[in-house]
Predicted model as a PDB file, atoms N, CA, C, CB and O in Angstrom, pLDDT in the B-factor column:
MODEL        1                                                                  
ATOM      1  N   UNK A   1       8.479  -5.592  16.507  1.00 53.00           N  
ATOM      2  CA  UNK A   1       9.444  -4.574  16.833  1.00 53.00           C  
ATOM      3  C   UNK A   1       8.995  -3.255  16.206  1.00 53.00           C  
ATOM      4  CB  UNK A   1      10.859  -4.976  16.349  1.00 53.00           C  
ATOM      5  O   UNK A   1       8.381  -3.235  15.139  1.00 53.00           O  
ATOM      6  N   UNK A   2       9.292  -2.231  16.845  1.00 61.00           N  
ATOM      7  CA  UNK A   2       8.792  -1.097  16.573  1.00 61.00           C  
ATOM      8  C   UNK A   2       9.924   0.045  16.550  1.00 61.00           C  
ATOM      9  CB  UNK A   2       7.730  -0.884  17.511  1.00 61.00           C  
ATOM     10  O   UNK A   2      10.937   0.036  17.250  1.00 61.00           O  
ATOM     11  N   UNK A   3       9.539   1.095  15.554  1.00 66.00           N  
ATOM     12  CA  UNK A   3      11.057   1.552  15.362  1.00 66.00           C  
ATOM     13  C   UNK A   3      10.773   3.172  14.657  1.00 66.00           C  
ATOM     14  CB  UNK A   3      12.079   0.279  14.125  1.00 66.00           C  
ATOM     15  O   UNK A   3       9.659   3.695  14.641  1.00 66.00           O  
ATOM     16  N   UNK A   4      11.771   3.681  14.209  1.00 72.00           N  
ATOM     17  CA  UNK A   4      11.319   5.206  13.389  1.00 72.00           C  
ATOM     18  C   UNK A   4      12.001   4.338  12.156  1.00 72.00           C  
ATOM     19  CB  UNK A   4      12.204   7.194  13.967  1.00 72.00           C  
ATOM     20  O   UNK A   4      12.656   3.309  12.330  1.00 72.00           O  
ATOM     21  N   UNK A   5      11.784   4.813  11.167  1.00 68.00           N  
ATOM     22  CA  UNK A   5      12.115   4.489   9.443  1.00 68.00           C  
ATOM     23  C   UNK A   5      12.217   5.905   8.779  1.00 68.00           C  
ATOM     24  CB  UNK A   5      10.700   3.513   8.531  1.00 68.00           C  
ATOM     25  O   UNK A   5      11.284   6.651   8.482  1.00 68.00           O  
ATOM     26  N   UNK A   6      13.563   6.106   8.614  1.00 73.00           N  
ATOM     27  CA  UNK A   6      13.825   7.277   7.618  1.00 73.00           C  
ATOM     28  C   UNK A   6      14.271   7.210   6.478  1.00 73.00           C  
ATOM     29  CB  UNK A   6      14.551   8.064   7.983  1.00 73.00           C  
ATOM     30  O   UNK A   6      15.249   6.540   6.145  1.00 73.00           O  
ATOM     31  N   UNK A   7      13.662   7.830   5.834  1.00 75.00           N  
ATOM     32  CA  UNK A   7      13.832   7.400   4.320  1.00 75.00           C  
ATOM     33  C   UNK A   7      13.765   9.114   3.833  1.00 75.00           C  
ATOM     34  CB  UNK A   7      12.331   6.123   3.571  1.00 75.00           C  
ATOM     35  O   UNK A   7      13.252  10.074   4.408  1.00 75.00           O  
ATOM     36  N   UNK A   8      14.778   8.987   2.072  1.00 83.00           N  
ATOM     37  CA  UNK A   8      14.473  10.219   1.554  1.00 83.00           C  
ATOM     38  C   UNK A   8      13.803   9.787   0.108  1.00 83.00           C  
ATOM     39  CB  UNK A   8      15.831  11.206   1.484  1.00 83.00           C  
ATOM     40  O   UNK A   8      14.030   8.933  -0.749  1.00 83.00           O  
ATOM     41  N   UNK A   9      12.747  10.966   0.337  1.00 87.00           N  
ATOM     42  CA  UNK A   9      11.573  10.315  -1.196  1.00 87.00           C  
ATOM     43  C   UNK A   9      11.046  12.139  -1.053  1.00 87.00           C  
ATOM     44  CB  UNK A   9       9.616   8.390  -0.697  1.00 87.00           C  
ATOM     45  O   UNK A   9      11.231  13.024  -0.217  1.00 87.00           O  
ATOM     46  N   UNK A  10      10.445  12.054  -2.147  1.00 93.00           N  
ATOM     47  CA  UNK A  10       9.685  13.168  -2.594  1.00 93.00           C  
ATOM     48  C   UNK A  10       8.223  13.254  -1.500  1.00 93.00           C  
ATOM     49  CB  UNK A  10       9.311  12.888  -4.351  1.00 93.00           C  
ATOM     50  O   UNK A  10       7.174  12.626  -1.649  1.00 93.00           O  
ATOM     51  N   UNK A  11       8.442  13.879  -0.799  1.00 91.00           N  
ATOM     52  CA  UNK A  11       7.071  13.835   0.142  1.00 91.00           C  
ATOM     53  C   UNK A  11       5.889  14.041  -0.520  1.00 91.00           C  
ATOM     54  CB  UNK A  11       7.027  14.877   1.230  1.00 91.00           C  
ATOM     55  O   UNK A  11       5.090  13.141  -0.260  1.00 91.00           O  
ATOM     56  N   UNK A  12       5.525  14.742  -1.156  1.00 96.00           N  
ATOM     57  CA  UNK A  12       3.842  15.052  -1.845  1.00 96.00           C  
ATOM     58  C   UNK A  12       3.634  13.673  -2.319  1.00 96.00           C  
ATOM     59  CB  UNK A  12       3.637  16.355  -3.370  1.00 96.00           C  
ATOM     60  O   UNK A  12       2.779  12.996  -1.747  1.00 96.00           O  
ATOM     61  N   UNK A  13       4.584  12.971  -3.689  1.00 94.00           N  
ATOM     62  CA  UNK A  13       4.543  11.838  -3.952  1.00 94.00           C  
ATOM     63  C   UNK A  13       4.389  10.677  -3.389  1.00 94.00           C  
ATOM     64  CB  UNK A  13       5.154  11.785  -4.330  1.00 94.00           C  
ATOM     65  O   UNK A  13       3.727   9.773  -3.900  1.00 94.00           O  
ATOM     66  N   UNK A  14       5.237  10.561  -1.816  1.00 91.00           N  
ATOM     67  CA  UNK A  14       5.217   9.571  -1.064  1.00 91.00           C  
ATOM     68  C   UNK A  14       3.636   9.795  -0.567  1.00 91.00           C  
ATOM     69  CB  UNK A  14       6.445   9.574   0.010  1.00 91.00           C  
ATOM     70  O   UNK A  14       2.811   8.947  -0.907  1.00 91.00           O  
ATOM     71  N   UNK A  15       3.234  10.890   0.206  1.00 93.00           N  
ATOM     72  CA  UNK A  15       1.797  10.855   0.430  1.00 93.00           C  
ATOM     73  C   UNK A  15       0.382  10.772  -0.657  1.00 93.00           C  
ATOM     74  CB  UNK A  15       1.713  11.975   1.104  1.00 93.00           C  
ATOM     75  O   UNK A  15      -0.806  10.520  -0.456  1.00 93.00           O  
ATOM     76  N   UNK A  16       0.858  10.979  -1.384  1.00 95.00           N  
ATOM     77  CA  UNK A  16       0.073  10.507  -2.572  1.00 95.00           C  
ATOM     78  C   UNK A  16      -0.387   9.221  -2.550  1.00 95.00           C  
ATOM     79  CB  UNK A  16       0.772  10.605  -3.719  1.00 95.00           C  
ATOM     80  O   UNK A  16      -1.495   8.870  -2.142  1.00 95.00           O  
ATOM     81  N   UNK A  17       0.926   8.154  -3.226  1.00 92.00           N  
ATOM     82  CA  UNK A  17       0.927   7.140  -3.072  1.00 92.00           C  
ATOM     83  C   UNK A  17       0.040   6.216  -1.650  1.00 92.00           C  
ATOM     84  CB  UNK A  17       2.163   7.145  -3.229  1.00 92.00           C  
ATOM     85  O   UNK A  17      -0.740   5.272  -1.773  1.00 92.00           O  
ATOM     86  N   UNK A  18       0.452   6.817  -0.505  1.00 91.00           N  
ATOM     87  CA  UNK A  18       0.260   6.087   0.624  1.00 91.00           C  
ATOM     88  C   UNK A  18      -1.326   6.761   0.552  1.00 91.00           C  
ATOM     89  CB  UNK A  18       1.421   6.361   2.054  1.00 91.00           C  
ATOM     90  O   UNK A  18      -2.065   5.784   0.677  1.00 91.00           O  
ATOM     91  N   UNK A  19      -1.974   7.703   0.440  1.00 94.00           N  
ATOM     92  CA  UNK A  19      -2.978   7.812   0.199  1.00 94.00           C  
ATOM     93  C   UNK A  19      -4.021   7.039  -0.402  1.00 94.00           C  
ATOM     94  CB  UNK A  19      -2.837   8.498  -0.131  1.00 94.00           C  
ATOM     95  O   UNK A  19      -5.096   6.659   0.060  1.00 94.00           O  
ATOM     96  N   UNK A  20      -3.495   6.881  -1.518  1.00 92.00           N  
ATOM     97  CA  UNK A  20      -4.114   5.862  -2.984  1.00 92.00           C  
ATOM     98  C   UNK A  20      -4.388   4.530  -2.264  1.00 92.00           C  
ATOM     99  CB  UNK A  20      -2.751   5.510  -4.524  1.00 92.00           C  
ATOM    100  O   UNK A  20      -5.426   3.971  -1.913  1.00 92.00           O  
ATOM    101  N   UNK A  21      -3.285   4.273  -2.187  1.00 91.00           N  
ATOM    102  CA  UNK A  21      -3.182   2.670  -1.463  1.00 91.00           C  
ATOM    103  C   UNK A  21      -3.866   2.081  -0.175  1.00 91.00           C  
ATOM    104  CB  UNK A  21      -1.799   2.443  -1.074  1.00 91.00           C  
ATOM    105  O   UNK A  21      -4.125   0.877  -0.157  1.00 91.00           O  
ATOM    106  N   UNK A  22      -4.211   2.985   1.048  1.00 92.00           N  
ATOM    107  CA  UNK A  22      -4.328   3.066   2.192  1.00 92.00           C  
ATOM    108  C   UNK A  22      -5.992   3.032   2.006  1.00 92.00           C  
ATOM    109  CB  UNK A  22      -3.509   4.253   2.862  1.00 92.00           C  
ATOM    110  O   UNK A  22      -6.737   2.079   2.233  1.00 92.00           O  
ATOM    111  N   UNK A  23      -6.400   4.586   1.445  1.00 92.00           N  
ATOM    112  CA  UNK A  23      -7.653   4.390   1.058  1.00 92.00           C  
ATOM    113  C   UNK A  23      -8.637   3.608  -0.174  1.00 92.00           C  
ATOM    114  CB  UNK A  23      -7.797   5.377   1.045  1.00 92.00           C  
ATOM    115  O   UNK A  23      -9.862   3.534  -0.081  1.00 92.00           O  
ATOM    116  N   UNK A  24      -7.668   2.936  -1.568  1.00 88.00           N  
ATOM    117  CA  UNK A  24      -8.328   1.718  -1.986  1.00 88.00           C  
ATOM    118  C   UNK A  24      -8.944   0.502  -1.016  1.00 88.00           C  
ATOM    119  CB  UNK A  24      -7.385   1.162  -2.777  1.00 88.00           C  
ATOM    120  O   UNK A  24      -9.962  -0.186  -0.938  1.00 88.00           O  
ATOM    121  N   UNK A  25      -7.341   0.728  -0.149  1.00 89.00           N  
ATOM    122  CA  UNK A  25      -7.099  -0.776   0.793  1.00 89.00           C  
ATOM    123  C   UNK A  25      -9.248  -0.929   1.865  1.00 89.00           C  
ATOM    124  CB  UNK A  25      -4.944  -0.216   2.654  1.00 89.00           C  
ATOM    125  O   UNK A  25     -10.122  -1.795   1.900  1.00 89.00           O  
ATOM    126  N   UNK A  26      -9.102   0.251   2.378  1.00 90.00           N  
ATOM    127  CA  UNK A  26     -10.052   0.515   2.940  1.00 90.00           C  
ATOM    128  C   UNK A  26     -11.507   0.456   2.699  1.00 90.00           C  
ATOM    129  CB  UNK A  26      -9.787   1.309   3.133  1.00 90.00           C  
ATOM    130  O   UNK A  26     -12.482   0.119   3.370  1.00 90.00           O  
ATOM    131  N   UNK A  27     -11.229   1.086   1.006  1.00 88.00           N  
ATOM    132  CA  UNK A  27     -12.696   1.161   0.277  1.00 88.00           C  
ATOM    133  C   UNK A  27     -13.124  -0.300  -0.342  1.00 88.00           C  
ATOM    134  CB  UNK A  27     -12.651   2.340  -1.069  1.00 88.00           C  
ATOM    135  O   UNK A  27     -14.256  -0.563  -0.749  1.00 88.00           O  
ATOM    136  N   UNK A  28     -12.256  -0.998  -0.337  1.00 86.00           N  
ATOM    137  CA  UNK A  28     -12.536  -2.456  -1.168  1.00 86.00           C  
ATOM    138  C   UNK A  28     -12.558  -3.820  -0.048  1.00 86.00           C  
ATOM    139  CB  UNK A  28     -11.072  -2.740  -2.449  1.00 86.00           C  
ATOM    140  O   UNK A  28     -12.636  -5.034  -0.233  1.00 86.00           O  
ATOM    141  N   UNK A  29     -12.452  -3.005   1.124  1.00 88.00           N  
ATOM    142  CA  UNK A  29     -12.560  -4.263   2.423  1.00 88.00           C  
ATOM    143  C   UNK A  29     -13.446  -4.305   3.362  1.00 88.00           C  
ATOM    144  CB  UNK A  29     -11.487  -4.344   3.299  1.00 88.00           C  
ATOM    145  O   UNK A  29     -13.744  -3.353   4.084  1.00 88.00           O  
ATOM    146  N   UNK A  30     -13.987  -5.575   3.412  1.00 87.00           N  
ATOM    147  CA  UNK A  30     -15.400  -5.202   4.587  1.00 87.00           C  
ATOM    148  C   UNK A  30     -15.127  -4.765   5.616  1.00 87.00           C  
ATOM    149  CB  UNK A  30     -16.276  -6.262   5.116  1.00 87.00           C  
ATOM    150  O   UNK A  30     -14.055  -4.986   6.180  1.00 87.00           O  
ATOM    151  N   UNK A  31     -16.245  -3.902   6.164  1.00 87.00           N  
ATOM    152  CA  UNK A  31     -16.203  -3.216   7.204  1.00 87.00           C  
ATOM    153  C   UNK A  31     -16.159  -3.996   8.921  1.00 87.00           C  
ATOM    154  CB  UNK A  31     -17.361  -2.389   6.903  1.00 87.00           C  
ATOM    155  O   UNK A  31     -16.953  -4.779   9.441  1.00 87.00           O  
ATOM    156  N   UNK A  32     -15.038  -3.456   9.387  1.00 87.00           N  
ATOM    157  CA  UNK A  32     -14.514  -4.190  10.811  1.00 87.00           C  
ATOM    158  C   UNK A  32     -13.132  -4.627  10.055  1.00 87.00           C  
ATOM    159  CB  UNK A  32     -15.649  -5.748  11.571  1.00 87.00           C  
ATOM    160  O   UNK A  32     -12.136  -5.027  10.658  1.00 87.00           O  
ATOM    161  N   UNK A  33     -13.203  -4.528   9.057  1.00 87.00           N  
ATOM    162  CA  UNK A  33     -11.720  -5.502   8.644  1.00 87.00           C  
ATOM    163  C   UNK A  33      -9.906  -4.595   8.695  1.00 87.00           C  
ATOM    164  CB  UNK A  33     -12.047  -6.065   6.569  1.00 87.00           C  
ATOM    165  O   UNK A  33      -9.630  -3.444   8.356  1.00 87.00           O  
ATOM    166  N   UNK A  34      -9.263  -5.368   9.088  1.00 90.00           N  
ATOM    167  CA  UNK A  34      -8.207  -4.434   9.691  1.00 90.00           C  
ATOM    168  C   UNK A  34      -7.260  -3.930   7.816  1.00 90.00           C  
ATOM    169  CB  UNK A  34      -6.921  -5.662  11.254  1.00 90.00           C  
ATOM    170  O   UNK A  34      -6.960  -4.854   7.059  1.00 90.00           O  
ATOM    171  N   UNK A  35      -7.116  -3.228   7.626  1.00 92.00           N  
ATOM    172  CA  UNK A  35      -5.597  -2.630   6.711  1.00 92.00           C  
ATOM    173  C   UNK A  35      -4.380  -2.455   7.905  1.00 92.00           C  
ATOM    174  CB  UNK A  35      -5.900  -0.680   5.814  1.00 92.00           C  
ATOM    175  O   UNK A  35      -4.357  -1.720   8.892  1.00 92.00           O  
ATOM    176  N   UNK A  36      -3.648  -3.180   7.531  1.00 93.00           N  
ATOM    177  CA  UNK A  36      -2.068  -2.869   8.565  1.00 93.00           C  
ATOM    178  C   UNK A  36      -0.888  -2.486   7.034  1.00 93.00           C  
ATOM    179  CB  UNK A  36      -1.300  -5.021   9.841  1.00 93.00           C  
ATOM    180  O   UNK A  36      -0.586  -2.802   5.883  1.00 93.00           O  
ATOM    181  N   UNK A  37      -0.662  -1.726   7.996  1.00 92.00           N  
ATOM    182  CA  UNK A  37       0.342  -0.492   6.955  1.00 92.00           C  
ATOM    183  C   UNK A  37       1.623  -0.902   7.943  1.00 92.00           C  
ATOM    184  CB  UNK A  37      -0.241   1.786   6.991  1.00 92.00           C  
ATOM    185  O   UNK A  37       1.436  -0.934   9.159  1.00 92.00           O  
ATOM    186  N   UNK A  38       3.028  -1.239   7.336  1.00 89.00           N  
ATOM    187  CA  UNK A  38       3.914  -1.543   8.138  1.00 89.00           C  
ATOM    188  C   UNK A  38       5.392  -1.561   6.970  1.00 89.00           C  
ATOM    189  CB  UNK A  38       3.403  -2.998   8.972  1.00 89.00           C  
ATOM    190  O   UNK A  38       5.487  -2.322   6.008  1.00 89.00           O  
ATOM    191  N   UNK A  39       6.486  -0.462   7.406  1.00 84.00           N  
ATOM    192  CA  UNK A  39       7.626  -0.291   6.942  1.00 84.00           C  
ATOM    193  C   UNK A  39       8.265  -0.399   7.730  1.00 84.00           C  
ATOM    194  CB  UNK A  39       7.879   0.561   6.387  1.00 84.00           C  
ATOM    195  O   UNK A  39       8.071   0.074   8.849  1.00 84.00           O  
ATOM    196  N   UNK A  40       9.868  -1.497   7.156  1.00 83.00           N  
ATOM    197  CA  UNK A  40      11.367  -2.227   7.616  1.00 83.00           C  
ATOM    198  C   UNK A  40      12.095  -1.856   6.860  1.00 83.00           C  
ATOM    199  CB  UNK A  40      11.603  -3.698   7.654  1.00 83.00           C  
ATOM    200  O   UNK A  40      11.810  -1.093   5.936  1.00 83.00           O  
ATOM    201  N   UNK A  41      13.180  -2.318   7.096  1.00 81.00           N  
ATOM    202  CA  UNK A  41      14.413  -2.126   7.041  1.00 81.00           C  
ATOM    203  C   UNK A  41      14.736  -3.320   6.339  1.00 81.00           C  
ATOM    204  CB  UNK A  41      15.055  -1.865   8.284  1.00 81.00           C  
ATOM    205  O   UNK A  41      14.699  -4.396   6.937  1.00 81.00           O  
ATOM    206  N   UNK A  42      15.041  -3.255   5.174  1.00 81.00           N  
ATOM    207  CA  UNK A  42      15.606  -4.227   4.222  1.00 81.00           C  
ATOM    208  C   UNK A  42      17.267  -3.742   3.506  1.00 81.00           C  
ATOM    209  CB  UNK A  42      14.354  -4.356   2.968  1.00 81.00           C  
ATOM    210  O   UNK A  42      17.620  -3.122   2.504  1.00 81.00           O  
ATOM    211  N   UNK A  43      17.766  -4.226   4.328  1.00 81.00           N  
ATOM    212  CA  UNK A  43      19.641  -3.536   3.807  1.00 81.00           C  
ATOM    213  C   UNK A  43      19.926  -1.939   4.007  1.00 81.00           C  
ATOM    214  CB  UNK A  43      19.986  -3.702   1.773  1.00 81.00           C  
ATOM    215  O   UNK A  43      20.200  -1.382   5.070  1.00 81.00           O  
ATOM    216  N   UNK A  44      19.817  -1.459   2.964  1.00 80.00           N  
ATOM    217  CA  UNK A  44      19.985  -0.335   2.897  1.00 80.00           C  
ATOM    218  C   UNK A  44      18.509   0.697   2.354  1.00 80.00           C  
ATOM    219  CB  UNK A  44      21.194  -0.366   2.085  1.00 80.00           C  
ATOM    220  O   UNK A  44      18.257   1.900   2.282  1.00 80.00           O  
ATOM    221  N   UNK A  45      17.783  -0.620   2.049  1.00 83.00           N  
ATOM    222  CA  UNK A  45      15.981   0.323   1.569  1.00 83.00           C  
ATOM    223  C   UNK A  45      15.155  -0.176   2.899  1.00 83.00           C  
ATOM    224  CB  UNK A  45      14.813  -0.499  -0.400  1.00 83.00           C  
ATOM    225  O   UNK A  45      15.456  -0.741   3.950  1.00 83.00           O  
ATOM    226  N   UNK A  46      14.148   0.250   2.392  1.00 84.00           N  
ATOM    227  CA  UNK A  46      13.244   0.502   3.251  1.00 84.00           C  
ATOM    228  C   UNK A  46      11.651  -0.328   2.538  1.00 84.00           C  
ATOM    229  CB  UNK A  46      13.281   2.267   3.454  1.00 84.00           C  
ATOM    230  O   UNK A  46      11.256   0.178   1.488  1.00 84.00           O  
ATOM    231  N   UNK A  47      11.045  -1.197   2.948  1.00 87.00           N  
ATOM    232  CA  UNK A  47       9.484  -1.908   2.636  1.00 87.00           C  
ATOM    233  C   UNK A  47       8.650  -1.772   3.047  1.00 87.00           C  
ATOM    234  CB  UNK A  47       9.194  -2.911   2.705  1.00 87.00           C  
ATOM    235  O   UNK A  47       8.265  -2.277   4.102  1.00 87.00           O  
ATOM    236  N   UNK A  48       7.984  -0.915   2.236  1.00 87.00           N  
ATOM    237  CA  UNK A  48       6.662  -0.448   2.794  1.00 87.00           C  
ATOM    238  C   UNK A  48       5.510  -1.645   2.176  1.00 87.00           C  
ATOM    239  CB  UNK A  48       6.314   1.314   2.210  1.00 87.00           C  
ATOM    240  O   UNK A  48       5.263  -1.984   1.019  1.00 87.00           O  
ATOM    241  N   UNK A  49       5.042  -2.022   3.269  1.00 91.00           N  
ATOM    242  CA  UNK A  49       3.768  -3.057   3.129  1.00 91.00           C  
ATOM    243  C   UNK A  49       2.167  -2.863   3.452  1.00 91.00           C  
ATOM    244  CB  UNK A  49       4.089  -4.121   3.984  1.00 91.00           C  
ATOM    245  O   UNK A  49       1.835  -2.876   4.638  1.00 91.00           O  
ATOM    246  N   UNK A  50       1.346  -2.717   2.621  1.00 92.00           N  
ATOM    247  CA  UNK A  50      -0.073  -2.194   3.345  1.00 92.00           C  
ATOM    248  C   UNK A  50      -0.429  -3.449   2.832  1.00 92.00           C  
ATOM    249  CB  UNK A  50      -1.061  -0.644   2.887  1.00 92.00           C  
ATOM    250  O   UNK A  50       0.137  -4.087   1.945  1.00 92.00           O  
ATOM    251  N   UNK A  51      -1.514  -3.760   3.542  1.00 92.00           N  
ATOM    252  CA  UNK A  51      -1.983  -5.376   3.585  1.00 92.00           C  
ATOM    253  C   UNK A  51      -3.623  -5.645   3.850  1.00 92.00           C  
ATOM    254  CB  UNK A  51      -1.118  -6.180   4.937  1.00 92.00           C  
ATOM    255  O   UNK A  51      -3.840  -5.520   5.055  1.00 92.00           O  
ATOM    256  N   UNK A  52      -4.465  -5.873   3.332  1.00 89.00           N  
ATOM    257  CA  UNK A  52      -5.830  -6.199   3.816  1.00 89.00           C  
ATOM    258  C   UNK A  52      -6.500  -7.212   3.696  1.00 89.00           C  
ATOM    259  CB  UNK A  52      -6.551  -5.553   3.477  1.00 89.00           C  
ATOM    260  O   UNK A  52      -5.706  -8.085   3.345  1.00 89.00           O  
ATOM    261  N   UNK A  53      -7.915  -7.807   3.811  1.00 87.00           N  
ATOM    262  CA  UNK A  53      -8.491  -9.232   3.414  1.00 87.00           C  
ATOM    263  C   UNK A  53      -9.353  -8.505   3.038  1.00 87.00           C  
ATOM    264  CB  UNK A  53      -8.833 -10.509   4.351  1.00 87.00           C  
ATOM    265  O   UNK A  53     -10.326  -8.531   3.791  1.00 87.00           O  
ATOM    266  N   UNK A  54      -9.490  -7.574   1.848  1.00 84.00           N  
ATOM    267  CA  UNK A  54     -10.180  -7.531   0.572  1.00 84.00           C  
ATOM    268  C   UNK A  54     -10.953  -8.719  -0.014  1.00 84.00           C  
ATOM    269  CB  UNK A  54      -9.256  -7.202  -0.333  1.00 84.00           C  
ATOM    270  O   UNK A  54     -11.169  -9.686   0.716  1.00 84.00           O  
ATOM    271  N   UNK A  55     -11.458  -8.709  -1.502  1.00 84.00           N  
ATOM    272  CA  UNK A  55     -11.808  -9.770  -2.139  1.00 84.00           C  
ATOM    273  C   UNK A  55     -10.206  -9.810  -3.208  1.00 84.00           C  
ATOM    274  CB  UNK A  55     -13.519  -9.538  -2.920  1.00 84.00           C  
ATOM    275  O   UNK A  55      -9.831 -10.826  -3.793  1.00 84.00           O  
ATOM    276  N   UNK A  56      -9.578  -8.658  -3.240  1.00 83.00           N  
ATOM    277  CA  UNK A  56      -8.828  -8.378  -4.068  1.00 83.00           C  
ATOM    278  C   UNK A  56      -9.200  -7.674  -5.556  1.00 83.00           C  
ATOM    279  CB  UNK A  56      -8.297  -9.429  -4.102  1.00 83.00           C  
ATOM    280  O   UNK A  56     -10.232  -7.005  -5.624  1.00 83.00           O  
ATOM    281  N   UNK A  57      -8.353  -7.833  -6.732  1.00 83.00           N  
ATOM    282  CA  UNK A  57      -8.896  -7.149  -8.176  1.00 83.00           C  
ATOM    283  C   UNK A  57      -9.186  -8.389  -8.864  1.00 83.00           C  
ATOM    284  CB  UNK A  57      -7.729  -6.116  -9.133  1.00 83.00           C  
ATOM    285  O   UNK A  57      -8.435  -9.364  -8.888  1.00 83.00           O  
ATOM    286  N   UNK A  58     -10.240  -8.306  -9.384  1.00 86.00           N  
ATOM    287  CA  UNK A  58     -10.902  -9.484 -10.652  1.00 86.00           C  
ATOM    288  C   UNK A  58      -9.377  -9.592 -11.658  1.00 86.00           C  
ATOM    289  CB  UNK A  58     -12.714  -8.579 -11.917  1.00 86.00           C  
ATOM    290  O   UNK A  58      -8.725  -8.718 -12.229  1.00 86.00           O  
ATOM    291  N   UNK A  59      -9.240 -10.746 -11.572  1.00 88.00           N  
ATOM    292  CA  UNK A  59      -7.913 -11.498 -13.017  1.00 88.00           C  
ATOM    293  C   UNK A  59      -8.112 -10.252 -14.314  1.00 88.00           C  
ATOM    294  CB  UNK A  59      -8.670 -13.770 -14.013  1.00 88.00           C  
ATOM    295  O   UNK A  59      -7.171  -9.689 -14.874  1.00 88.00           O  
ATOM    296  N   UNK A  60      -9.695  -9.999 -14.616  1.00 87.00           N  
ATOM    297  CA  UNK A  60      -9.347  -9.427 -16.125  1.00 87.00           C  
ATOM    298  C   UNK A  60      -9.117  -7.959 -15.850  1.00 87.00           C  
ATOM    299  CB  UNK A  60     -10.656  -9.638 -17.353  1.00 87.00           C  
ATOM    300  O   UNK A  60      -8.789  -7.169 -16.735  1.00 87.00           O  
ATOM    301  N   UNK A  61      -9.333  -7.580 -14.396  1.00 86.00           N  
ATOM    302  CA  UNK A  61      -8.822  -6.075 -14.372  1.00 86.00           C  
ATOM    303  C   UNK A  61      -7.521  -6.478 -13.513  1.00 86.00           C  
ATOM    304  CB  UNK A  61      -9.993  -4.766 -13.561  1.00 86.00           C  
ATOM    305  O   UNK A  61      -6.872  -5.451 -13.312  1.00 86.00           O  
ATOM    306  N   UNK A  62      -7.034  -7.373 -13.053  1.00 85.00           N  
ATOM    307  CA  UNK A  62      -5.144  -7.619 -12.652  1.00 85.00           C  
ATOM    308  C   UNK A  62      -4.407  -7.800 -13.733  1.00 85.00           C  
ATOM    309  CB  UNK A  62      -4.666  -9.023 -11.746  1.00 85.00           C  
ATOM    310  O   UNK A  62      -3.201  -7.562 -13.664  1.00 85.00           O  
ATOM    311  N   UNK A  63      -5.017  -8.279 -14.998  1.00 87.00           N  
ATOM    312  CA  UNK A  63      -4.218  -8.432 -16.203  1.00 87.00           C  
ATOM    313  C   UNK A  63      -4.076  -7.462 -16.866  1.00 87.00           C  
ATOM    314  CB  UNK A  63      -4.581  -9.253 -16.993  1.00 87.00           C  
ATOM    315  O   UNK A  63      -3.452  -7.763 -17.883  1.00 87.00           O  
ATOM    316  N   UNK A  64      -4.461  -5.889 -16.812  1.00 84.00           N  
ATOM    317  CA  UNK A  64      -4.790  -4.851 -17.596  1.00 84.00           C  
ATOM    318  C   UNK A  64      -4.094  -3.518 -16.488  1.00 84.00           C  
ATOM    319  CB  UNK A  64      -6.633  -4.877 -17.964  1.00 84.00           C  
ATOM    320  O   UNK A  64      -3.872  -2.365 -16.859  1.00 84.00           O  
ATOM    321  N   UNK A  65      -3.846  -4.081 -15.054  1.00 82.00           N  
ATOM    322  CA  UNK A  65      -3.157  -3.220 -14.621  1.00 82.00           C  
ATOM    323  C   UNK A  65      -2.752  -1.769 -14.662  1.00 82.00           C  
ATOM    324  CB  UNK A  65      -2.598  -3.634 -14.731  1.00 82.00           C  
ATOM    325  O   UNK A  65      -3.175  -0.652 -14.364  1.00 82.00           O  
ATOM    326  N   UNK A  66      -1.705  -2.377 -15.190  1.00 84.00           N  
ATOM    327  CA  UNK A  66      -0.833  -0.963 -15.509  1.00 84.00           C  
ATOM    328  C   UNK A  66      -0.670  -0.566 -17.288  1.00 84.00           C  
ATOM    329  CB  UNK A  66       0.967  -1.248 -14.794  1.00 84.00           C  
ATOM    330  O   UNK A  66       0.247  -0.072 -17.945  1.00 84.00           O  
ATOM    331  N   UNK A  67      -2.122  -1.086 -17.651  1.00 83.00           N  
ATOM    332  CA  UNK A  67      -2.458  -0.581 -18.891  1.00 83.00           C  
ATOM    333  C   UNK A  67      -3.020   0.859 -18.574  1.00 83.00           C  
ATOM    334  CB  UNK A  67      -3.477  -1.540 -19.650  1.00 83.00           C  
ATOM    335  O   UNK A  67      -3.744   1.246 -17.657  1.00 83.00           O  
ATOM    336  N   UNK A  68      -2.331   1.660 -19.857  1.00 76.00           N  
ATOM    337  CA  UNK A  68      -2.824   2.919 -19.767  1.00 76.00           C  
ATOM    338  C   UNK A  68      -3.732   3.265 -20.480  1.00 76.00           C  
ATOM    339  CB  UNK A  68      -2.072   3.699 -19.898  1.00 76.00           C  
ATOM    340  O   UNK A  68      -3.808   2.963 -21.671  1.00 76.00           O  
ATOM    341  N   UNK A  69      -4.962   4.286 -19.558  1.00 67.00           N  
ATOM    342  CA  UNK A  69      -6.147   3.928 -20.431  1.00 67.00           C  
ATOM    343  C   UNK A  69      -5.717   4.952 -21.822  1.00 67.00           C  
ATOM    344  CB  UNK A  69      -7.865   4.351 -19.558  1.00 67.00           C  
ATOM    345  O   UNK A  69      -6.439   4.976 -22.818  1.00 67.00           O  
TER     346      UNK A  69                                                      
ENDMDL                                                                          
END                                                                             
C-alpha cells in the first residue's frame, strides 16, 4: 500500500538523519543490492524503516555503538 506520511520533525535534522542512514545503507552493501526505505503509520507515529543485505556492523563495533568517542 502506498500512501503520503506527514509528519512534524525538524527538517534539516530529519534529512540529515535520512542521509546518514540511506547512504551508510548503500556504502556497506554490495553492489546491485537493493536499500528499501519505507514509512507507516503506527497509531498516532509514524516508522521509518531503511533496510539492506549488508554484511552488517562487526559485534565489537555494535557493542561500542553509541559510545562517544
Amino acid at each position: 500500500m502506498y500512501g503520503d506520511v506527514l509528519l512534524q520533525a525538524d527538517e534539516l535534522l530529519l534529512k540529515r538523519i535520512m542521509d546518514n542512514l540511506i547512504t551508510n545503507a548503500k556504502k556497506y552493501t554490495p553492489e546491485g543490492t537493493k536499500v528499501i526505505v519505507e514509512a507507516q503509520h503506527t497509531g498516532k507515529k509514524v516508522m521509518l524503516t531503511i533496510a539492506d543485505q549488508g554484511p552488517g556492523i562487526p559485534q565489537e563495533e555494535l557493542d561500542n555503538l553509541f559510545d562517544r568517542y
